[in-house]
Backbone bond lengths (Angstrom), bond angles and torsions (degrees), N, CA, C in turn:
res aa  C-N    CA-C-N  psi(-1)  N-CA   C-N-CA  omega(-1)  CA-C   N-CA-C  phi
1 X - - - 1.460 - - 1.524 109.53 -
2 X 1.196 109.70 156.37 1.726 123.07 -150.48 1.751 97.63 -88.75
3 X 1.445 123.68 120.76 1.583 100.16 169.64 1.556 99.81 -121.33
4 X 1.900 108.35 -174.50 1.273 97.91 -160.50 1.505 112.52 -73.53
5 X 1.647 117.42 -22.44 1.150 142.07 138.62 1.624 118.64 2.53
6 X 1.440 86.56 -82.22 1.859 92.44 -165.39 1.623 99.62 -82.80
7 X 1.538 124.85 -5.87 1.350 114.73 177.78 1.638 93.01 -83.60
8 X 1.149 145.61 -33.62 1.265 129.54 -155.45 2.193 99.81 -96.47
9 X 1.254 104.49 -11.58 1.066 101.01 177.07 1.891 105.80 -96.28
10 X 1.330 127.94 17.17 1.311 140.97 -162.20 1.989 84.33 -87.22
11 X 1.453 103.51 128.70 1.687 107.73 174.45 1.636 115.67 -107.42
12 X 1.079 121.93 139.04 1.644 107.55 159.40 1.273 133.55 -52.40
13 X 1.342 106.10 120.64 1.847 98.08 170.46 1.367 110.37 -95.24
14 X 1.847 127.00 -177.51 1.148 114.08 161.80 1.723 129.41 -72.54
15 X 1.235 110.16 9.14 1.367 114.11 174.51 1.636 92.65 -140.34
16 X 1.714 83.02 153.90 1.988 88.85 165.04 1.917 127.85 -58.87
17 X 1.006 108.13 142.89 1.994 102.14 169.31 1.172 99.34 -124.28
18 X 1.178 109.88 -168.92 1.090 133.33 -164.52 1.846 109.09 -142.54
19 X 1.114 119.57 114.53 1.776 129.00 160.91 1.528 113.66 -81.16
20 X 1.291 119.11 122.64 1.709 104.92 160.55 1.603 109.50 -95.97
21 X 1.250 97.81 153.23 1.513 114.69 179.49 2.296 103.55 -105.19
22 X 1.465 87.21 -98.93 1.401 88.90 177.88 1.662 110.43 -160.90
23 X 1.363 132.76 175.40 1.432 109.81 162.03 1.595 104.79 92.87
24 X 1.095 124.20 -33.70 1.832 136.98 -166.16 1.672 100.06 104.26
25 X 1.529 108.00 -2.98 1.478 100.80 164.04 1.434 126.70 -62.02
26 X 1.501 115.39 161.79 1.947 120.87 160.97 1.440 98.58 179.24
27 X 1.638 106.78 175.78 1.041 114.69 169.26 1.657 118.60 -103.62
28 X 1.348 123.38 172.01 1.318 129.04 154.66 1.681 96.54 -115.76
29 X 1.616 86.62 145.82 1.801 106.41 157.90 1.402 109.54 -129.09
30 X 1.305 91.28 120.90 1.722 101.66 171.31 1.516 117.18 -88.51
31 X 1.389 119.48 157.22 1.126 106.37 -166.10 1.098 119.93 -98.47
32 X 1.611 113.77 58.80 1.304 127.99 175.92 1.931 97.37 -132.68
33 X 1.344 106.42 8.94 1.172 111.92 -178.77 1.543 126.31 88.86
34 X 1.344 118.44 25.72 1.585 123.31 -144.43 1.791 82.34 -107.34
35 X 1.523 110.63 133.42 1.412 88.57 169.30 1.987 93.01 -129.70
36 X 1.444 94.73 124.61 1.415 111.29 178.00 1.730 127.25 -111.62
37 X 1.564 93.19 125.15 1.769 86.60 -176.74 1.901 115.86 -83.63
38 X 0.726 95.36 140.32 1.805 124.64 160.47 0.744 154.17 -130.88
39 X 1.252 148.70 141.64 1.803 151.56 -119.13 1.684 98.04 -168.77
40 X 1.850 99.80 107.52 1.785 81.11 -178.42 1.656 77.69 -113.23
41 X 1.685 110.99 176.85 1.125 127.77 -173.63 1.644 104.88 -166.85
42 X 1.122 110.77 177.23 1.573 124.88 153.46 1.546 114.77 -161.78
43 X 1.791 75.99 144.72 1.619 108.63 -175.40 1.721 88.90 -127.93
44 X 1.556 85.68 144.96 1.517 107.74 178.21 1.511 127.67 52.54
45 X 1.129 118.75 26.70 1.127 127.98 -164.13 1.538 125.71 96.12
46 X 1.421 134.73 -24.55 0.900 127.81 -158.49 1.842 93.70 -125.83
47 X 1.439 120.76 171.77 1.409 146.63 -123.21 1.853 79.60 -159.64
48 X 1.958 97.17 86.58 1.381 122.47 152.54 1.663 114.36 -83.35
49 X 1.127 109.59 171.13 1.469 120.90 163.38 1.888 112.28 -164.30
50 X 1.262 92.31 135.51 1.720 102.80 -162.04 1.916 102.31 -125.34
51 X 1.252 99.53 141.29 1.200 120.89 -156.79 1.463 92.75 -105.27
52 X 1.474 115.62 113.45 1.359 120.45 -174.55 1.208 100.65 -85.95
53 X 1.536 140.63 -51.58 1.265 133.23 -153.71 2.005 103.93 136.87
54 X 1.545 104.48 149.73 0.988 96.98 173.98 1.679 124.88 -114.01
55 X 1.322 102.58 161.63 1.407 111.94 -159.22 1.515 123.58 -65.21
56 X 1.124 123.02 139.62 1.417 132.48 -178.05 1.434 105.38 -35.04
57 X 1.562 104.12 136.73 1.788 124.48 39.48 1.060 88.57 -122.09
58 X 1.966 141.37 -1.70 1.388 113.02 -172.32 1.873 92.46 -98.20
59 X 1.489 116.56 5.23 1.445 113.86 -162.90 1.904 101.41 -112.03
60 X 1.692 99.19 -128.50 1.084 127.53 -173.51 1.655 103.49 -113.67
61 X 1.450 112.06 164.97 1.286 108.09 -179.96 1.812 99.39 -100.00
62 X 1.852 103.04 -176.06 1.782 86.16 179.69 1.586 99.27 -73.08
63 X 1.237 113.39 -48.35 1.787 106.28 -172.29 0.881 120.58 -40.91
64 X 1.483 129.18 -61.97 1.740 105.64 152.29 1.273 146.95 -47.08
65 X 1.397 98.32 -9.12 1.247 97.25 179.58 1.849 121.05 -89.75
66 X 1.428 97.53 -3.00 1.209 119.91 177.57 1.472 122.50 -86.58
67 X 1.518 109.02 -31.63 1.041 126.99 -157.51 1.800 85.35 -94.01
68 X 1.073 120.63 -22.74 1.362 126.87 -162.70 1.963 105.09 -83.53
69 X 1.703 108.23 -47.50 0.987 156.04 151.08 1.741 94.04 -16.29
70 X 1.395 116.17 -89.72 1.260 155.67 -173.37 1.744 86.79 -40.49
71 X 1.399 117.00 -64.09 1.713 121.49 -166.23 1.376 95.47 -61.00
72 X 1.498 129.11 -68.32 1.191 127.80 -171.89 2.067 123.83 -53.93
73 X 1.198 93.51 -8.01 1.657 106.93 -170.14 1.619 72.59 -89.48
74 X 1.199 140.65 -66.93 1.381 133.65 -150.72 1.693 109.10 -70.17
75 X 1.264 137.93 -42.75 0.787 141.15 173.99 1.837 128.31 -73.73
76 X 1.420 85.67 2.29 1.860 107.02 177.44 1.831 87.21 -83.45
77 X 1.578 109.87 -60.17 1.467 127.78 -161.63 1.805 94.76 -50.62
78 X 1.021 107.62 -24.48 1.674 107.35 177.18 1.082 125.90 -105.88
79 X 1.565 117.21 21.92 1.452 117.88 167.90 1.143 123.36 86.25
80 X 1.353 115.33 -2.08 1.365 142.91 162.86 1.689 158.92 -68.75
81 X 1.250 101.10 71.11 1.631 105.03 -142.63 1.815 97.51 -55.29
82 X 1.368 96.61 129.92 1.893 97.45 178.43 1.445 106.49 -69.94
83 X 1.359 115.92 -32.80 1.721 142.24 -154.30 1.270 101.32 -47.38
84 X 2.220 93.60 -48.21 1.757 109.67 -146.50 1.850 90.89 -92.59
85 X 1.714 119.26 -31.36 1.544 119.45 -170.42 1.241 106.23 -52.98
86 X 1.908 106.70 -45.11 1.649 119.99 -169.47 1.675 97.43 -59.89
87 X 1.222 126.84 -52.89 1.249 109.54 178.17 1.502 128.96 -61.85
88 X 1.572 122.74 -24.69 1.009 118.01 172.43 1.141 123.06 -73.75
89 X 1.450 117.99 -41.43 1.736 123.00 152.84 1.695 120.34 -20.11
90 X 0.998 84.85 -69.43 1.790 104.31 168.64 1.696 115.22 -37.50
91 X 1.071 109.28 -51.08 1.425 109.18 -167.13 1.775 97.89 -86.14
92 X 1.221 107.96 -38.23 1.578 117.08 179.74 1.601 91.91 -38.05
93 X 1.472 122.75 -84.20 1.378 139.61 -167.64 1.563 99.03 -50.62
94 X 1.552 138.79 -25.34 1.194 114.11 166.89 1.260 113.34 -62.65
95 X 1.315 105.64 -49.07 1.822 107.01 -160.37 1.495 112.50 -78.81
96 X 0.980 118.80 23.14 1.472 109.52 178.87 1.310 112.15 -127.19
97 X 1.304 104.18 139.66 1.780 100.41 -146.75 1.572 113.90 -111.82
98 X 1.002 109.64 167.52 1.633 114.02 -153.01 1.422 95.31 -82.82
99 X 1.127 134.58 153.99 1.272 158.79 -160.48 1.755 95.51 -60.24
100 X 1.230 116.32 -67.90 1.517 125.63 -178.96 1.399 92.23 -39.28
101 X 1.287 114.31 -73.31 1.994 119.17 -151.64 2.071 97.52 -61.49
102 X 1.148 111.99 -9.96 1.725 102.48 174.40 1.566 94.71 -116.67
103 X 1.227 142.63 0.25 0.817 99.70 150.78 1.966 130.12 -106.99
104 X 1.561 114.74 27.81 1.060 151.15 -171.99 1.435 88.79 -91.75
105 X 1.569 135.60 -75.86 1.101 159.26 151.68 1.792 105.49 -4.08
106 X 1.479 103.66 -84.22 1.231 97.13 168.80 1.415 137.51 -76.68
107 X 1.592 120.71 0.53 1.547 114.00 145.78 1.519 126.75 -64.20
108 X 1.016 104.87 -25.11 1.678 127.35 176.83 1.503 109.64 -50.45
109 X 1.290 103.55 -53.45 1.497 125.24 -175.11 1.537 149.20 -126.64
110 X 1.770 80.20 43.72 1.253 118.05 -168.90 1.778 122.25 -126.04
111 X 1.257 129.45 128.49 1.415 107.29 -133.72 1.743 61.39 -130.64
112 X 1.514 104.42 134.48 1.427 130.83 -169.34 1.625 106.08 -156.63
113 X 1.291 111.67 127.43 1.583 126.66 154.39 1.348 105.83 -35.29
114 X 1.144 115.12 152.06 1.877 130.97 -162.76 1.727 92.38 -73.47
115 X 1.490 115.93 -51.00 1.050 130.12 -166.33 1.435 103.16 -78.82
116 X 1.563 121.86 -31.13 1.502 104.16 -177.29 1.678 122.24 -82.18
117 X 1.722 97.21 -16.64 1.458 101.36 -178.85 1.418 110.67 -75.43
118 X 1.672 109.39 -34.96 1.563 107.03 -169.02 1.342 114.11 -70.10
119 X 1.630 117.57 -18.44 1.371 116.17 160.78 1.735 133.55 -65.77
120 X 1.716 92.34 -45.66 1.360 86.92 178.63 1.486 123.95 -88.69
121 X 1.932 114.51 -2.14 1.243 121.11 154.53 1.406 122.89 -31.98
122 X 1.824 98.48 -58.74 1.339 123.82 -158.57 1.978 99.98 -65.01
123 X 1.230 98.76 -17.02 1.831 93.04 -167.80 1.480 97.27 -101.70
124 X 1.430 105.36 -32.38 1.509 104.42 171.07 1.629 128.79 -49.61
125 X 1.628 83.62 -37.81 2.400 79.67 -171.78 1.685 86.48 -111.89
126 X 1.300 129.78 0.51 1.692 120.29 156.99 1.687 117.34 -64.35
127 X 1.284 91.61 -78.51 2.161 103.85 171.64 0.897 106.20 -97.52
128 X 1.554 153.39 -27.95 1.840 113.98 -172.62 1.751 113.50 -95.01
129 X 1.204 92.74 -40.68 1.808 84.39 -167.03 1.763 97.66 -80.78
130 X 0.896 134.77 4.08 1.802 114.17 -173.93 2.192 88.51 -89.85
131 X 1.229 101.04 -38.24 1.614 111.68 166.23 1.381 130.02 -61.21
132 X 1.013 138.90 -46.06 1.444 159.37 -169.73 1.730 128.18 -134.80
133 X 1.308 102.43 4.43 1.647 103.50 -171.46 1.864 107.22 -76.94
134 X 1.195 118.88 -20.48 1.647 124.93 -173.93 1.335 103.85 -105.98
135 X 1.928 122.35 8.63 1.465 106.62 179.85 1.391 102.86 -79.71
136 X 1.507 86.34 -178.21 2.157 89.90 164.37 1.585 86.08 -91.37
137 X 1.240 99.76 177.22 1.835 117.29 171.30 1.494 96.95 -68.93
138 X 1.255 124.17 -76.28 1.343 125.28 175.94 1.785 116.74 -36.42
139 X 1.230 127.90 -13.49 1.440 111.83 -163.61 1.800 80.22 -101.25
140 X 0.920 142.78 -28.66 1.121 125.26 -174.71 1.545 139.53 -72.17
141 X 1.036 146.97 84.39 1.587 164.23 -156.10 1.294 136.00 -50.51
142 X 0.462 147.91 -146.16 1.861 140.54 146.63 1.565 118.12 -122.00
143 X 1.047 112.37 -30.35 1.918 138.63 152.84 1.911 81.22 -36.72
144 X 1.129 118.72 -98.81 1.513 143.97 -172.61 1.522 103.35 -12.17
145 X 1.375 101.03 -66.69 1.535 104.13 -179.99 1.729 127.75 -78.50
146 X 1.226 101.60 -17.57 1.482 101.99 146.92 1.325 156.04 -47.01
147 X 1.818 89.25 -63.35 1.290 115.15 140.47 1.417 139.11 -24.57
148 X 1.599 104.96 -43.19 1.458 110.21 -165.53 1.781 91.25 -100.79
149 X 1.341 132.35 -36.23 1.023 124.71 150.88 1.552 134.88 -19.75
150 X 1.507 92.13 -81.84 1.581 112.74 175.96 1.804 110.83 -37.89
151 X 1.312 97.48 -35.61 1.233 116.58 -173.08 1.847 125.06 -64.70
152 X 1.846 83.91 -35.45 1.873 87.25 -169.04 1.854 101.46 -99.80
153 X 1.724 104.69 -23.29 1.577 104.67 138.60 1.214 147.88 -36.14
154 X 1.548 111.66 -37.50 1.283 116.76 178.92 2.135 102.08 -80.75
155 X 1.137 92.69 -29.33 1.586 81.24 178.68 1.086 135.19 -77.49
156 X 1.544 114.11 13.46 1.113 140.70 168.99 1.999 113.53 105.72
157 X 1.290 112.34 26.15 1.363 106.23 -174.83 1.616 121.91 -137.60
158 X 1.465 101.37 39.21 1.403 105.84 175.52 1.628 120.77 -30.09
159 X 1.029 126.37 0.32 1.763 120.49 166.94 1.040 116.09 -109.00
160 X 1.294 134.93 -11.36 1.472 136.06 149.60 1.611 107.93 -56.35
161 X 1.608 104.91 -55.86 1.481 110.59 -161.55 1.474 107.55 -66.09
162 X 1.446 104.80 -32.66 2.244 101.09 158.32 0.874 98.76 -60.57
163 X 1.576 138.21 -58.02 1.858 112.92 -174.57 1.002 146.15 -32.04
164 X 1.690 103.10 -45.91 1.497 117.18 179.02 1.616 102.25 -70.47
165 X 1.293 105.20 -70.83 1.682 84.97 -179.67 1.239 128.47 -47.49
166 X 1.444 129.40 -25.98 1.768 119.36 158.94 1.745 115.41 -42.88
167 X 1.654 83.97 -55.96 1.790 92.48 -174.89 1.341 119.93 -71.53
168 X 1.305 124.99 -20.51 0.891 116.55 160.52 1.867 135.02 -74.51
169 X 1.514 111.24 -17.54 1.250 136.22 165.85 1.653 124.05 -54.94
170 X 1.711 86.92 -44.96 1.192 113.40 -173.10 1.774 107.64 -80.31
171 X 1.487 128.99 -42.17 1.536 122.36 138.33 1.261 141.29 0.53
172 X 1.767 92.47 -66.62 1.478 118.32 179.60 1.656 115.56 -61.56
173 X 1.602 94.58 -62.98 1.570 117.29 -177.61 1.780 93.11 -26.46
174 X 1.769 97.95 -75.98 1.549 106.29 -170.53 1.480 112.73 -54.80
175 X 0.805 147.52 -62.67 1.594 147.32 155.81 1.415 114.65 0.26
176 X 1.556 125.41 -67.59 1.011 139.37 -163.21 1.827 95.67 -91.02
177 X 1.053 131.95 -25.35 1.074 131.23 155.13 1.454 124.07 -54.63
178 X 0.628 115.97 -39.46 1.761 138.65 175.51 1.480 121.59 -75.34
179 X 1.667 114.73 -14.03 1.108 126.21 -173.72 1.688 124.41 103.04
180 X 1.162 111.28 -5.27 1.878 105.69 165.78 0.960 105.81 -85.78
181 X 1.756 107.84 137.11 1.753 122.52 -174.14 1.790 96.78 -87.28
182 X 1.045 116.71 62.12 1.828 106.43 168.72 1.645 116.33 -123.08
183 X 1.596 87.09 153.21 1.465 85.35 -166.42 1.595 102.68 -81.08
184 X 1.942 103.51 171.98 1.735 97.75 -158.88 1.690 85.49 -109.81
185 X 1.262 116.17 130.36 1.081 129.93 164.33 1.474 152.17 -31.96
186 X 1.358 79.70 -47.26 1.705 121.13 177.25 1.628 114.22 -95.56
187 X 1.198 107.69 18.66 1.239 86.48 179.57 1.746 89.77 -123.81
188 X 1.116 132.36 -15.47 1.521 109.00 134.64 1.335 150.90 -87.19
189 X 1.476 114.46 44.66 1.225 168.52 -177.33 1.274 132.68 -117.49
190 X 1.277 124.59 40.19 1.680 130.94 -176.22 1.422 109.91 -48.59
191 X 1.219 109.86 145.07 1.366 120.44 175.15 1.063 102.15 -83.91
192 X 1.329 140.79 -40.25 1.482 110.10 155.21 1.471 159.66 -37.23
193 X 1.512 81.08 -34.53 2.105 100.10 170.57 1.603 91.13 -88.98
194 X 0.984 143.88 0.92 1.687 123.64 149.50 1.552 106.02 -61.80
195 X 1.437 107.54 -83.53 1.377 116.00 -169.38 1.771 113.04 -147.17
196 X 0.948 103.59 150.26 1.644 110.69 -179.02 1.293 97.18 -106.28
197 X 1.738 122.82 159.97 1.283 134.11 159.60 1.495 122.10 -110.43
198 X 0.968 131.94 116.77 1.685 122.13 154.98 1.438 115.90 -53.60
199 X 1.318 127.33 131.47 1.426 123.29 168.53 1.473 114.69 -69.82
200 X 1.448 103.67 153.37 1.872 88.26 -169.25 1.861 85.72 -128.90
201 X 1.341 132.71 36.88 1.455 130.74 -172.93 1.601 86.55 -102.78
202 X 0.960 97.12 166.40 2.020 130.85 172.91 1.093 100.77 -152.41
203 X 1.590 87.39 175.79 1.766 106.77 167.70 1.061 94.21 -115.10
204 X 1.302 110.04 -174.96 1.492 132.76 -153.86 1.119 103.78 -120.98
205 X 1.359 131.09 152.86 1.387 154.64 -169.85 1.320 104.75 -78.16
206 X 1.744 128.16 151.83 0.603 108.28 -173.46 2.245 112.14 -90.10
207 X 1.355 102.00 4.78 1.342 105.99 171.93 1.732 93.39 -87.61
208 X 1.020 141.60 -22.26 1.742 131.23 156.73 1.323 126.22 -35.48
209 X 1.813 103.27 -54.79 1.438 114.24 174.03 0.957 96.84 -61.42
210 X 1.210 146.50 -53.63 1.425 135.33 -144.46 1.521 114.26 -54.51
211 X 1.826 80.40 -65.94 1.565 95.73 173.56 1.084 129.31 -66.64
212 X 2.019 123.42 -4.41 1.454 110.16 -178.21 1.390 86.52 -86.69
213 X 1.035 158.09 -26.51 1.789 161.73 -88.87 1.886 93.66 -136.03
214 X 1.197 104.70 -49.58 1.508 109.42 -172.30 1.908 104.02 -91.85
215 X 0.856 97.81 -22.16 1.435 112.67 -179.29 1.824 97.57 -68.91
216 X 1.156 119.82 -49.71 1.331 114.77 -176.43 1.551 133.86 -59.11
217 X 1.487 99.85 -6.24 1.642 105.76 -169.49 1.952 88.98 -83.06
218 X 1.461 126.53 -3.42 1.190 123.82 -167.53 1.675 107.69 -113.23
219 X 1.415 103.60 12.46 1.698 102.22 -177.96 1.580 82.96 -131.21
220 X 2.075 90.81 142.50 1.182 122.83 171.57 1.656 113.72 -72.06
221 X 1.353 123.13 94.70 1.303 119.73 169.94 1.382 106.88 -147.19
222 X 1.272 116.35 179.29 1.869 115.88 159.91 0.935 146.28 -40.65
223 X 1.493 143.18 119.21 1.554 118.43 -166.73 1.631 124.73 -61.57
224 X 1.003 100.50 -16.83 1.717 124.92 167.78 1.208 116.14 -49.70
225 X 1.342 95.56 -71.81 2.270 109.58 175.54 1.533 99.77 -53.96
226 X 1.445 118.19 -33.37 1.586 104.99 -159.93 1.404 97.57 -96.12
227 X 1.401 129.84 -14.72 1.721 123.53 171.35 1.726 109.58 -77.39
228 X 1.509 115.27 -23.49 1.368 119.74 -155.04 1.639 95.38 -110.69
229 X 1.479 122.51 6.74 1.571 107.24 163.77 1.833 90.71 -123.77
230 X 1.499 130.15 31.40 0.772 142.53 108.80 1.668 152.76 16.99
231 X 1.720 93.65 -83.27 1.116 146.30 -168.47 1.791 111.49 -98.42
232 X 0.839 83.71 82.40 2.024 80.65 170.39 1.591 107.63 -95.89
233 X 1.529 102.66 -177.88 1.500 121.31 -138.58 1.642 101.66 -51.07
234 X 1.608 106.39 -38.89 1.714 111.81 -165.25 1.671 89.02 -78.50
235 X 0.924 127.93 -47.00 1.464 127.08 -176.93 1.329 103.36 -35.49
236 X 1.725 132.90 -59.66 0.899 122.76 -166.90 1.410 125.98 -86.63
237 X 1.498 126.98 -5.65 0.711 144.88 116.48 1.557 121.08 7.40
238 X 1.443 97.84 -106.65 1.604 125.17 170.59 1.960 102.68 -39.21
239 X 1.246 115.47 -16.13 1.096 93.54 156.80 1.699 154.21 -106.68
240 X 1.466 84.58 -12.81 1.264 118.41 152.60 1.157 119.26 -28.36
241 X 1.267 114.87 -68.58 1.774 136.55 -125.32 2.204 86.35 -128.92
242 X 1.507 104.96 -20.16 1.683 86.05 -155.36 1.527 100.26 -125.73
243 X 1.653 122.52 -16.62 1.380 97.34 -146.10 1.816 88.17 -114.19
244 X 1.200 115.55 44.10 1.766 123.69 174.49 1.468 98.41 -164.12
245 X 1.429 113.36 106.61 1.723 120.95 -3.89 1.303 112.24 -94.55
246 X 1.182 114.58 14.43 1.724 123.63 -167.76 1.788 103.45 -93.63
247 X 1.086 114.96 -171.87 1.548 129.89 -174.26 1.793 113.72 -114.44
248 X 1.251 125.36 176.72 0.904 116.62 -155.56 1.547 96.19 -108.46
249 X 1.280 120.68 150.66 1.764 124.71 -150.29 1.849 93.47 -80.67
250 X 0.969 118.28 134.45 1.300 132.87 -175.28 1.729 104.47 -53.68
251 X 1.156 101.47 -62.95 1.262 108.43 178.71 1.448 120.29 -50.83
252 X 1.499 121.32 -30.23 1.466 122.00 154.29 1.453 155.04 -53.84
253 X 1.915 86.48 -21.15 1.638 96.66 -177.64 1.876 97.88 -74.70
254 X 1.271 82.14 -173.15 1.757 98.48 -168.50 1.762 80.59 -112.09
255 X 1.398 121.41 146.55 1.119 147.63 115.16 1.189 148.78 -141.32
């Protein structure tokens, strides 16, 4: 059996060998000094062999490599070639694309007011992509996007820092729409635990109406818009309920 010992005392020859350990495990050494673990087996008749990884310090250590060993022995017992998963793994992590290239993707194909894109452009290549544009989709967290939140909050702009997490939500949504299996970040991420707003609207007095009401015979608009802001709350009301087939209650109009 293989220790860390006799792997570090393992020399190059001019051709590769082979060490056995135990398990259908061993190593190869190439004769550039490379020492690599492997695990052959068979499922279904046929005589796989799976490439665990190579050994420290540019690799894996043996304990992991055992422990690694150990997963793939179990998933043989289930009919399960490790050989063919490791390759599908592989291709998984090619095709899934870095945060920048989807969200490139979904500006592309995203239908936004002139004015709403140039805003959230501007927050897009300010705070998200100088942060997240070279991740994978998958490497990114919800910790991560908090972070960068909490962050553009502290500089005093908690409504940007809800932006990003919308826009960044909104990434995901399309992403996973599109076919990448990753989880969305932001959605354990409430826009509420960023920041809350107080509303700062009222209504208007009723010397406001007055004056927005008489004020209107002096703005250029439709006669429509200017009959239909008119009409306040009882007005509409009274029409509801009064002016079919009847008329509208005197006491309701605005003057």
């Amino acid at each position: 059996m293989l220790t860390d010992t006799a792997l570090r005392n393992l020399k190059p020859k001019s051709l590769t060998y082979k060490v056995s350990d135990r398990d259908g495990m061993y190593v190869t050494v190439s004769p550039s000094g490379t020492v690599t673990f492997r695990y052959d087996y068979r499922l279904n008749g046929r005589r796989e062999t799976l490439t665990i990884g190579r050994y420290e310090p540019s690799g894996i250590s043996l304990a992991m490599t055992r422990e690694l060993l150990l997963e793939a022995r179990k998933t043989v017992l289930q009919g399960i070639s490790p050989a063919l998963e490791k390759q599908r793994d592989k291709r998984r992590v090619r095709a899934i694309k870095t945060f920048g290239a989807a969200m490139e993707t979904y500006l592309t194909h995203t239908r936004w007011a002139d004015s709403t894109r140039a805003v959230r452009k501007h927050i897009i290549d300010r705070d998200i992509l100088p942060v997240f544009q070279n991740r994978l989709l998958t490497e990114i967290q919800a910790e991560d996007l908090r972070i960068l939140c909490n962050k553009v909050k502290e500089r005093g702009a908690p409504a940007t820092a809800v932006q990003i997490r919308n826009i960044v939500k909104q990434v995901y949504v399309y992403a996973t729409a599109h076919g990448e299996k990753v989880a969305n970040p932001a959605d354990s991420v409430g826009a509420a635990s960023i920041a809350t707003f107080v509303p700062k609207g009222r209504s208007l007095s009723p010397l406001e109406i007055r004056l927005t009401v008489q004020q209107l015979e002096s703005v250029a608009t439709y006669p429509a818009i200017k009959l239909a802001l008119r009409l306040d709350g009882r007005a509409f009301a009274g029409l509801v309920y009064r002016t079919f087939p009847g008329r509208v209650p005197p006491q309701a109009a605005v003057r």
